[in-house]
N, C-alpha and C positions, 0 to 999 in steps of 0.2 A: 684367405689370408694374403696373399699374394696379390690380389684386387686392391685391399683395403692397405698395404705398404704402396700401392702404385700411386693412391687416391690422395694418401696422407699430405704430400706436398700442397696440395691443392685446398684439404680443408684446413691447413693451419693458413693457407693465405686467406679462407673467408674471412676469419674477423676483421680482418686487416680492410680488405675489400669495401665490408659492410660499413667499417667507419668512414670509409672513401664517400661510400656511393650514398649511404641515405643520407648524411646533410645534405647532400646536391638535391635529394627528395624532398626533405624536410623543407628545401628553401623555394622551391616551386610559391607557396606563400611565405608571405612575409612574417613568421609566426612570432608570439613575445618571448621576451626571455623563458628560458629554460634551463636546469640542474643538469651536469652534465650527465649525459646516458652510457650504458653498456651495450657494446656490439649486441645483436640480435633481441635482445630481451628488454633495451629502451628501458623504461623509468621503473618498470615493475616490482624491482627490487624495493624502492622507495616507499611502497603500498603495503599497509597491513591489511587485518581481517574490517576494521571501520573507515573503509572509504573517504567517509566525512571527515575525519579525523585525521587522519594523512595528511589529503587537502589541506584543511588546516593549519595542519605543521608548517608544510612547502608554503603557504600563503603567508605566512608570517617572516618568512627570508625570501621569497620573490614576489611580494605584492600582491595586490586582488587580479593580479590579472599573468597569466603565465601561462610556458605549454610546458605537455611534456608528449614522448612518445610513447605507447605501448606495444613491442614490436617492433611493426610497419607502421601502426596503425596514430598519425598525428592527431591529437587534442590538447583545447584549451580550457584552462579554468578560472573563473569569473569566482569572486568573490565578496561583490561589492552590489546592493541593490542599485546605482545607476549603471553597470555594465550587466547586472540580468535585466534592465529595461532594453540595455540596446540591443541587446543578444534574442529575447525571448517578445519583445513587442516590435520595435524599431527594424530588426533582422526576422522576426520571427517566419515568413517565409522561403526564408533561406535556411530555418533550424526547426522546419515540420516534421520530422520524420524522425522519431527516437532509436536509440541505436538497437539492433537484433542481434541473433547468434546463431550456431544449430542447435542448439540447447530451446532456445525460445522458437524459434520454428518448429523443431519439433514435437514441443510440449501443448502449442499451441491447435495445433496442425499446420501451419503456414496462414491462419486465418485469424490473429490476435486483434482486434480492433487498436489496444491498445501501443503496438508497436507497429501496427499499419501505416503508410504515407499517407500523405493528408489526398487522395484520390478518391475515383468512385465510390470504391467500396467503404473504402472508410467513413466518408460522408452518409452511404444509405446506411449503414447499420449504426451509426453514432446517432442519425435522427428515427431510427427506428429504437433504440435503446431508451434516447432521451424521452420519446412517446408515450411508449408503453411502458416503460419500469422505475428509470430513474429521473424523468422529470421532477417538478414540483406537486402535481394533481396526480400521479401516480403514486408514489412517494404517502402524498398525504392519503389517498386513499384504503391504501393498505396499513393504517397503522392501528387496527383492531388485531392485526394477525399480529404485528413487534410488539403490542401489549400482552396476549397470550405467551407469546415466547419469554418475553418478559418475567409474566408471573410466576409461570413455570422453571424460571431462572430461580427467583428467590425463594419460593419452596424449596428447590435442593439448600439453598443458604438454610432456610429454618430449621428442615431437618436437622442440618449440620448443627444449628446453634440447641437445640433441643437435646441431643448428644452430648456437645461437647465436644467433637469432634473438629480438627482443622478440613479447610475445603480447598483443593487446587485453583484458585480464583481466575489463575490463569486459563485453566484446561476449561474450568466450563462458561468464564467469558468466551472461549475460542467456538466450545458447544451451543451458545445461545446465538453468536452471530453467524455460523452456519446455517444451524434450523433455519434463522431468519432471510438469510441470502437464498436456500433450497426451497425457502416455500415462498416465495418473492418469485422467483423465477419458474418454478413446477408447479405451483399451488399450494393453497393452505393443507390439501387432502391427501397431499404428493407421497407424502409419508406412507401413509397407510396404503393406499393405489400403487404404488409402485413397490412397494416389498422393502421398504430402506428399514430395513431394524436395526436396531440398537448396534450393532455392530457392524454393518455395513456404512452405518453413519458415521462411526468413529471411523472404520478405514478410509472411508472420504476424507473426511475433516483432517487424518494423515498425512495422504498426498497431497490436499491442496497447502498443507503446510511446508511440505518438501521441496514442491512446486517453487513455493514463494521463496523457501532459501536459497535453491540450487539458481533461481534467476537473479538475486543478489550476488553471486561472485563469479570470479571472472576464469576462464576458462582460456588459458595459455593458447589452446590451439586456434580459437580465434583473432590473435592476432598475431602469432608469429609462426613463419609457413610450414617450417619442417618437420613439426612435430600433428601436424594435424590427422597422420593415420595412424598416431602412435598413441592416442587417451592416454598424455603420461600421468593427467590428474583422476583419471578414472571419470568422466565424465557423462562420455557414450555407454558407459555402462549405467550409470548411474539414471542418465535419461532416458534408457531402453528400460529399464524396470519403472521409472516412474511412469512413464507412460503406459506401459504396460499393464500395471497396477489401476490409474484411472481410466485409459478407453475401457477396460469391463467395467466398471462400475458404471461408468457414463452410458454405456450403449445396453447395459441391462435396463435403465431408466426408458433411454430413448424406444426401445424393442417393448416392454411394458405400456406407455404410452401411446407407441403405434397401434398399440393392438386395442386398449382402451377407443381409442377413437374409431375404430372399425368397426366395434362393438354398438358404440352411439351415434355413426353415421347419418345413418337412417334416419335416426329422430331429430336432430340437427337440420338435417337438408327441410324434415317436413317444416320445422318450425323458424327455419332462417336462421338456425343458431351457429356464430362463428366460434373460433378457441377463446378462451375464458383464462387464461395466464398466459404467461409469457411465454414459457415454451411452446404449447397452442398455438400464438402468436408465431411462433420461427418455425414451424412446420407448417402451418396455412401457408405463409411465405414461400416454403420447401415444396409444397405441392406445387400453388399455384405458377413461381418463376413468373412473373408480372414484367417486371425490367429485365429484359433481354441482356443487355447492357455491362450488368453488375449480376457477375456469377455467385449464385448462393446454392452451395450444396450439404449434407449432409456432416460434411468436413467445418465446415464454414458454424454450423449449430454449437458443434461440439468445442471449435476455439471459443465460440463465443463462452458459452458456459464456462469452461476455466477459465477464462478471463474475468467473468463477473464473480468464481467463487475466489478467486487468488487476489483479488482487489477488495472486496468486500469483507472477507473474513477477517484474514491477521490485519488488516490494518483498523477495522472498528476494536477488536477484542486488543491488540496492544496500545491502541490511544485512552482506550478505560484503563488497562493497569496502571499508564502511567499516570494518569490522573488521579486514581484509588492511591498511588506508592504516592504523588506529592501529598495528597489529602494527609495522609498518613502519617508524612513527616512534615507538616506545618500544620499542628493543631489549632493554631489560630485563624487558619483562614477555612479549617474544616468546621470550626463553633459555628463563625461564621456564616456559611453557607447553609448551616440545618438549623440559622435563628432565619434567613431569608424563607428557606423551603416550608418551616414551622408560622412564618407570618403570612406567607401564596396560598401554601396547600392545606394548611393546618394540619391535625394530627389524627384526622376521622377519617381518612381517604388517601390511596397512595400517589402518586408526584406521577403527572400524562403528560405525552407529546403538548400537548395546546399549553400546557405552562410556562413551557420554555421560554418564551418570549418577557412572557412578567419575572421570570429567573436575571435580571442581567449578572449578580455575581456569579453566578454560577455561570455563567454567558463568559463573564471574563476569565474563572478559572478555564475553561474548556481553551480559550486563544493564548492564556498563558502558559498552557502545559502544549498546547501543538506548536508556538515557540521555540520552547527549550525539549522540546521531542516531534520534530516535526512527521507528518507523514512522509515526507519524501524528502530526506534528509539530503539527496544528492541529486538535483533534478539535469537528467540526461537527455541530450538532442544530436541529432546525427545531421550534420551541412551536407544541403541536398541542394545546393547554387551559391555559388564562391560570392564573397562578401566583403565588404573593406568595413572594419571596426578601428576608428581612432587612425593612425600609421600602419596599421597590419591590415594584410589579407590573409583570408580564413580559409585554405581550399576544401573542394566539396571531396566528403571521406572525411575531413576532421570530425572528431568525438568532441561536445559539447558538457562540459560539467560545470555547475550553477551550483555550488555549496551555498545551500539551502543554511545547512543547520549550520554554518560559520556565519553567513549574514546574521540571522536570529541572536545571536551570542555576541556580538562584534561590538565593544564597549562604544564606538561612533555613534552608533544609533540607538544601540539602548543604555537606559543606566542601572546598575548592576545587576549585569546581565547574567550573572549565574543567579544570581538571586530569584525564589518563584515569588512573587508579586502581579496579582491578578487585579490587586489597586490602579495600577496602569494603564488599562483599559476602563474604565469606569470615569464617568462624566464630573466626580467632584474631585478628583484627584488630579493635582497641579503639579508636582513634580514631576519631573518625566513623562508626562501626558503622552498619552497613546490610543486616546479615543477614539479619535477618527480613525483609525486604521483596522481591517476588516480581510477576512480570511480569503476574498474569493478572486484572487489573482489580478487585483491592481495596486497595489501598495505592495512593494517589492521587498522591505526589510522584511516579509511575512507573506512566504508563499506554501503554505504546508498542502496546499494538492494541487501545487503547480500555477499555469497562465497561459493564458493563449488558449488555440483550439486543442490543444492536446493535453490541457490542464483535467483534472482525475474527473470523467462526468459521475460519480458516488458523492459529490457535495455536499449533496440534497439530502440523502439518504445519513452521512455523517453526521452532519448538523441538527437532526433530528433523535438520531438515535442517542446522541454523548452525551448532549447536559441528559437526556430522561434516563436512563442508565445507570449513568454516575451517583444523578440525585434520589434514586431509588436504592441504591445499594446504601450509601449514609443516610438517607432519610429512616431506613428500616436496621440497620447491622450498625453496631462497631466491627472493626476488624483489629483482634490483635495478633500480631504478626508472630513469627517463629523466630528464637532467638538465633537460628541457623543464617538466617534472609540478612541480619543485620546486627547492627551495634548497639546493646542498650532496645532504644527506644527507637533509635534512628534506622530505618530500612535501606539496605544498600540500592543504589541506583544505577549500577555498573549494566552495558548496555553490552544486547550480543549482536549478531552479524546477521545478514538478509538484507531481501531488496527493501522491505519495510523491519526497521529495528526496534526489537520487541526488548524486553528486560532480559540480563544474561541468567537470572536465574527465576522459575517462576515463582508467580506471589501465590504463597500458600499459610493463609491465615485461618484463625481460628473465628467466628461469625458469634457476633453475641445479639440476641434479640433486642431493642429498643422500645419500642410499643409493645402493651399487651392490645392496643386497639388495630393491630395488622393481624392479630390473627385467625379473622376471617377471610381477608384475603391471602394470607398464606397457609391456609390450610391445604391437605396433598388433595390432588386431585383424583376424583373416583374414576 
């Protein structure tokens, strides 16, 4: 007690102090305007649970272009597609490096490709990624296995519509683009070889969900100093159980596997035969250590795979909802779309990968829903070499934020831009024409998996799996919704929180059969 009356003097001077001393920090660069901050804790008061949204707000009283502090910790925010030109092409060496945490270190292992610098490492396993799994020719290779997964998707639908019954559309879009990420990466056979039953797969598909929320918010102790041994938001706890929850699961796979390959050794070596998936592929790797160079251990396997299921999963399975929730509530562009799929595919046979291309409306709904729902509503970079943008300089330590989903929305570039109109992009449509613009991070008003070298490498993988997906669920089901979800007829669209933002409540419809000519192909499987 006596310490802490002696101390007293002292900390009523910090606030005082802190306002002193960090503008004197703050102006090391020349940073844009900014809302005024509170000692210690900087703008964070400012910040709700939607990120984007915030932004937003601030954007509309300090311009597309402003800082703020969080903490210690200085950043800018761009709001405007010529300043994420100059920030993410023009700078974009100077903004390689996306911002981390302890939270993401440790979830990761320290071995995320995706929050790695743009260095060694990150180069050899981004073109060892790109090779083997999420290329082009990789990608199309495997789309016998996303058709299986597939099917076995709309069976559970049939059942359901055969009942009567409503279906979690959410829960088991999130269960079909796991399968498909788990055996993308393990193998088609993974499942059964490795012991993931039913319930080990759902505890998966858990944490990689918890994963992706708890790396969406932001975690006080990383950027203001005092409190970082004190988890006043419960964070360290939070990431010692998740973690803890995934390394078992993870290294039961990997321990399963070793042992499988000890087994067929022998027969391998006689017949020259390497690994056969991907993870095969990152343990040949593991054995051999080829590049001295670039350390790949054991640690390095296991970031990998969370990284590929926490990018892969909730962001394929919440870009379908939101695409099913507009279908839903614009019934005229859903006719539409099942008189296109009814003249491609006709009504003898269900809607393939190889269609996509002859689909373009349905091409345009998929670029009008990742618009107004983008995958990466707030595209983050961390200055790794001090930069001069316009009259400001950016020093290295500034936080990068590119509001994504405010460009997409921002009446300048689009015209009515709450509005979902998929007409936009489509070749005979002259009003507000938006043909020419294209998801793969060069046309800036529209960056939904980012630019540059650090833009989402699952493109390949998206763009194949959404329109066939989408067009599979309406080609075969109506969906009528729950009057809990929404109003009337009209399905609420209210948005929740995470690094990628999914719907705040799930879509749980009821599945009505369309064809009687699907059901052979949706018959249960023996």
């Amino acid at each position: 007690m006596v310490v802490v009356l002696e101390l007293l003097p002292l900390l009523l001077l910090l606030p005082l102090a802190l306002v002193v001393v960090i503008p004197i920090f703050h102006r090391r660069g020349r940073l844009p305007p900014s809302p005024i901050a509170i000692p210690i804790i900087g703008h964070f008061h400012l910040l709700g649970p939607l990120l984007h949204s915030s932004l937003r707000d601030l954007s509309l009283r300090w311009g597309p272009f402003f800082s703020l502090r969080l903490g210690y910790v200085p950043c800018v925010v761009v709001s405007s597609p010529e300043l994420a030109r100059e920030f993410l092409k023009t700078n974009e060496l100077s903004f390689s490096s996306r911002i981390d945490s302890a939270t993401i270190d440790r979830l990761t292992y320290g071995s995320s490709m995706a929050f790695a610098p743009v260095e060694a490492y990150w180069k050899f396993i981004r073109k060892l990624t790109m090779n083997e799994l999420l290329g082009n020719s990789p990608v199309r290779g495997l789309a016998s296995l996303r058709t299986r997964e597939l099917c076995h998707f709309l069976r559970i639908l049939a059942d359901k519509a055969e009942r009567g019954e409503a279906a979690n559309i959410s829960g088991e879009l999130q269960q079909l683009t796991y399968a498909v990420i788990f055996q993308m990466v393990c193998g088609s056979a993974a499942a059964a070889t490795s012991g993931m039953d039913r319930g080990r797969v759902e505890e998966a598909r858990t944490v990689v969900r918890e994963v992706t929320k708890i790396f969406g918010e932001f975690n006080l102790s990383d950027y203001v100093w005092f409190p970082k041994r004190l988890d006043l938001q419960g964070f360290r706890k939070r990431t010692e159980e998740i973690f803890r929850r995934f390394d078992t699961l993870i290294e039961a796979v990997l321990c399963e596997r070793e042992e499988l390959r000890r087994m067929r050794k022998g027969e391998e070596e006689e017949e020259g035969v390497k690994g056969t998936d991907f993870l095969d592929i990152l343990l040949d790797h593991l054995e051999d250590q080829k590049d001295e160079n670039v350390p790949f251990t054991r640690l390095h396997v296991k970031g990998l795979i969370i990284d590929l299921f926490t990018a892969g999963t909730d962001t394929t399975a919440a870009t379908t909802e939101w695409i099913l929730s507009e279908l839903i509530n614009n019934p005229r562009v859903l006719q539409k779309a099942r008189e296109e799929i009814d003249q491609v595919v006709g009504k003898t046979r269900l809607v393939n990968e190889s269609d996509g291309p002859n689909l373009p409306y349905m091409q345009a709904i998929i670029k009008e829903v990742l618009r107004l729902h983008p995958v990466s509503p707030v595209i983050t970079r961390k200055c790794v070499k001090e930069c001069k943008v316009g009259k400001y300089i950016i020093p290295v330590g500034t936080i990068l934020f590119v509001n994504n989903w405010a460009i997409s929305r921002d009446p300048k570039y689009w015209e009515s831009p709450l509005a979902f109109r998929p007409e936009r992009f489509l070749q005979d449509h002259k009003e507000g024409s938006k043909i020419g613009i294209d998801i793969k991070g060069q046309h800036y008003e529209l960056l939904p998996f980012g630019s540059g070298r650090k833009m989402c490498p699952g493109m390949n993988l998206a763009q194949q799996m959404l329109p066939t997906v989408a067009a599979a669920i309406i080609q075969c089901f109506d969906l009528n919704i729950a009057d809990s979800l929404g109003h009337g007829s009209i399905l609420s669209m209210e948005e929740g929180s995470g690094l990628v933002i999914p719907r705040l409540h799930q879509l749980v419809c009821v599945p009505v059969a369309r064809h009687s000519l699907f059901t052979t192909i949706l018959e249960p499987e023996s």
